[in-house]
N, C-alpha and C positions, 0 to 999 in steps of 0.2 A: 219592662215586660216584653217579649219576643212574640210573645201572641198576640197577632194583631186584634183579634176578635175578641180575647178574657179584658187587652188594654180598652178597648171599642164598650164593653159592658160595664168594666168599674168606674169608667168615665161616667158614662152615662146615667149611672146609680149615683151619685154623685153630686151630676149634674142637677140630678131632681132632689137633692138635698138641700142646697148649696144656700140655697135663700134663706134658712132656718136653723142650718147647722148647729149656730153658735145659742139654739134655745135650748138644746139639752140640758142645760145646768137647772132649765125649769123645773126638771121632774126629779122629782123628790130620791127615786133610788141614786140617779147618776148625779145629785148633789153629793150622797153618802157616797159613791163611788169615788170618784172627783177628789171629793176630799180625802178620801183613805192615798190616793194616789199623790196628793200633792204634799202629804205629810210624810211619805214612804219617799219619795223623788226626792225635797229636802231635806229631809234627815237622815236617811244613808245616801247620798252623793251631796247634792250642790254645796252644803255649808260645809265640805271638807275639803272645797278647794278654797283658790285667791281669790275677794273678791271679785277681781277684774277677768275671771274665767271666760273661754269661747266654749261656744255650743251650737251644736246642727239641729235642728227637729226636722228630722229623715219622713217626709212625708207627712209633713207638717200641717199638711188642710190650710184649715183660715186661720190659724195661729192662735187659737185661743191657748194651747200652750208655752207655746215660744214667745207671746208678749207677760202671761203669768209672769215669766222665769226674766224676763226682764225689768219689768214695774216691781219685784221683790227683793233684785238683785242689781240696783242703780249701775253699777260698775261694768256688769256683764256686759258681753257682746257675743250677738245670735248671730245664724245664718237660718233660713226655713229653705228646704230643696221641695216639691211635691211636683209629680206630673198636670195635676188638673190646673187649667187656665181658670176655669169659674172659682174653683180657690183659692187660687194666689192672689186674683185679683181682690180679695176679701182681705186676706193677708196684707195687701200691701197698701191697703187702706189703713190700717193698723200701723203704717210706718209715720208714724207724728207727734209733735212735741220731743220731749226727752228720747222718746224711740226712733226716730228717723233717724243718727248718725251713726245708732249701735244696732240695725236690724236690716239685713239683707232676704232679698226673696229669690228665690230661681226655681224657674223651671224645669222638673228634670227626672228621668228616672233610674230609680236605685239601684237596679240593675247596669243602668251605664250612666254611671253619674256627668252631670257636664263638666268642660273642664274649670268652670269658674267654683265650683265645689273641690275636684280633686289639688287644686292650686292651696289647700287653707288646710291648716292643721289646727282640732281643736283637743279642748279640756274634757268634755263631756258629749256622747251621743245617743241621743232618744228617738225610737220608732215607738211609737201609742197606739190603740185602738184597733188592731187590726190590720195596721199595716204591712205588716209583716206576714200575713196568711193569702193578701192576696198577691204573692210574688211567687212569679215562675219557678226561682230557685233561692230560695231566703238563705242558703245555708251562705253562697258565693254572694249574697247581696250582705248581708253580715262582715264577709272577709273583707268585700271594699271597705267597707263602713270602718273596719277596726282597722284598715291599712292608715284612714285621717286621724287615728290620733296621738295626740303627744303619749310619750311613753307613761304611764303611768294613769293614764286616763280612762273615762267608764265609759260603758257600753251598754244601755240600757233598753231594753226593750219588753214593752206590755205585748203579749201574745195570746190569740186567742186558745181556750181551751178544749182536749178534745173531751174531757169527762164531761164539762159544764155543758159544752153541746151536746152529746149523747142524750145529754140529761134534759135539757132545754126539749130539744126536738120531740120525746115520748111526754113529757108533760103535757105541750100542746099537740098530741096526738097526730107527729108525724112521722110515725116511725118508718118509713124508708128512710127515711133524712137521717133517724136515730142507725139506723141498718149502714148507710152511706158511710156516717160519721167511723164507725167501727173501723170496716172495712176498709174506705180507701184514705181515712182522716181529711176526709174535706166535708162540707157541707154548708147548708144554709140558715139562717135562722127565720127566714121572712121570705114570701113570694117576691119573686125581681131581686133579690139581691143576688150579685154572681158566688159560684161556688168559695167557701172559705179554706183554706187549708188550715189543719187544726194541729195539737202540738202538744207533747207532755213534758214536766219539769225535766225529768232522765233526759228526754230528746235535747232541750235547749240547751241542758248542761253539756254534753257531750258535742252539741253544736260550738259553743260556746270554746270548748277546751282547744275542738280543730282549729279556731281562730286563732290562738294565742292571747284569749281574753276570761283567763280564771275565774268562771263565779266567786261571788265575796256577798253576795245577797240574792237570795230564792225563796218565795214568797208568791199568794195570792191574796183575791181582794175582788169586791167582797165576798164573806166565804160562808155566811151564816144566813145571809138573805140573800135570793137569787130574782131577778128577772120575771118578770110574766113577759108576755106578746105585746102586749101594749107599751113596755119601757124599751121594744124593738123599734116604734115608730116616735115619730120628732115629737108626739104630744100625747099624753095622756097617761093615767095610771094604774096599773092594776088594782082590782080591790084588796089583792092577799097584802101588796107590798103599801099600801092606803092604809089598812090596819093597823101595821105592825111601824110606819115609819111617818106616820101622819099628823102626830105632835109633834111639838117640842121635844118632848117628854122624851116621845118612844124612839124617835129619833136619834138622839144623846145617848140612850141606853143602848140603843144596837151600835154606835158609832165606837162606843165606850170599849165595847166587847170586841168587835171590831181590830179594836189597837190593840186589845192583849192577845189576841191570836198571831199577830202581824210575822210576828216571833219563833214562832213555832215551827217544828221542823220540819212537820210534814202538811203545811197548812197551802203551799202550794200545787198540792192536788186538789185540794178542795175549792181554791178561788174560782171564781166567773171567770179573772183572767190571771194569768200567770208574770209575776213581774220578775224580771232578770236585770240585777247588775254583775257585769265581768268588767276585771280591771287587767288593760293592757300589759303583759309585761314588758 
């Protein structure tokens, strides 16, 4: 990031996560999200390469999914890059047993990646959660990203949404933010977080195309239950999303429905977040 002060804020946002990060699988929407994501990640990419595939998680956090992708895929071997230090240091806690000789950590940002990143060519590369909006220029932070990979290789990145937040923002009643979102595509979802740069499928694709990295999968998730306020913070849950996801039962049902939209052609405007695979040519 080239902004000292936006780098200074998402640290800091961050920072006051860092201790709990890895509870969100607590909450019952970002289980069902989680999972839509981990069934979409392996089933269009990872199990269509060699077992023994390489992979980045570009802004990795604490690695909750660059150790998934390794504890599923014995053979693999990761690299995690992220700027934040109270991060990595979680991440690299995560380097043990079976994962200490196939999981590397660095420090670093994606905008100028270190050179112990630009040195390694991989099979697969995933930006999650976000990462991707809060970067000064995501278009050229992409172009490095698809410079490391082997020919034939994905590029994959979860992006935030700009309909879902339009949407999000006038739900809970904060429509400047909904106003923002419009206008300049950035925005917030929660007081203290720094602004979000936001994103539509058209944009990604087209980002995507200038790379030399083809979409081959365009897709959202989830797309039929969205968020309250409360599944913005590390604990607790809405009542609407309590309701409808709070068995067993209801849970499986929305998860169920969930997977037959995955598919569809236009169901990428609709997800919370937009998921993008391009394959290098």
């Amino acid at each position: 990031m080239s902004n000292s002060s936006a780098e200074i804020d998402v640290l800091s946002y961050f920072r006051g996560k860092v201790d709990r990060y890895d509870e969100v699988d607590q909450q019952v929407y970002w289980r069902l999200s989680d999972t839509l994501l981990w069934e979409t990640l392996s089933g269009k990419s990872l199990d269509s390469f060699e077992p023994g595939f390489s992979f980045l998680d570009a802004g990795g956090g604490t690695g909750r999914w660059a150790t998934r992708v390794l504890d599923s895929y014995p053979q693999a071997r990761g690299w995690l890059v992220d700027l934040s230090e109270d991060m990595l240091a979680v991440a690299e806690g995560k380097r043990t047993g079976d994962r200490a000789g196939r999981f590397t950590t660095v420090r670093g940002d994606l905008e100028k990646l270190p050179d112990e990143i630009t040195g390694q060519r991989f099979d697969v590369i995933f930006n999650f959660h976000n990462v991707i909006g809060f970067l000064d220029d995501p278009l050229e932070a992409l172009r490095g990203l698809a410079a490391l990979l082997n020919p034939g290789g994905h590029l994959i990145t979860l992006a935030p949404s700009l309909y879902h937040s339009t949407y999000f923002n006038l739900a809970n009643g904060r429509f400047d933010e909904a106003e923002r979102a419009v206008r300049e595509q950035r925005a917030t979802f929660t007081e203290g977080m720094p602004p979000l740069r936001l994103f539509t499928p058209h944009q990604l694709t087209g980002m995507y195309e200038e790379i030399g990295c083809p979409v081959e999968v365009l897709t959202g998730f989830p797309s039929v239950i969205y968020p309250t306020f409360q599944e913005t913070q590390i604990e607790g849950t809405g009542q609407s999303v309590e309701k409808i996801l709070g068995t067993p039962e209801g849970f499986q049902r929305v998860l169920d429905i969930e997977r037959g939209l995955v598919d569809a052609p236009d169901v990428a405007a609709r997800g919370n977040n937009i998921f993008v695979v391009g394959r290098k040519r």
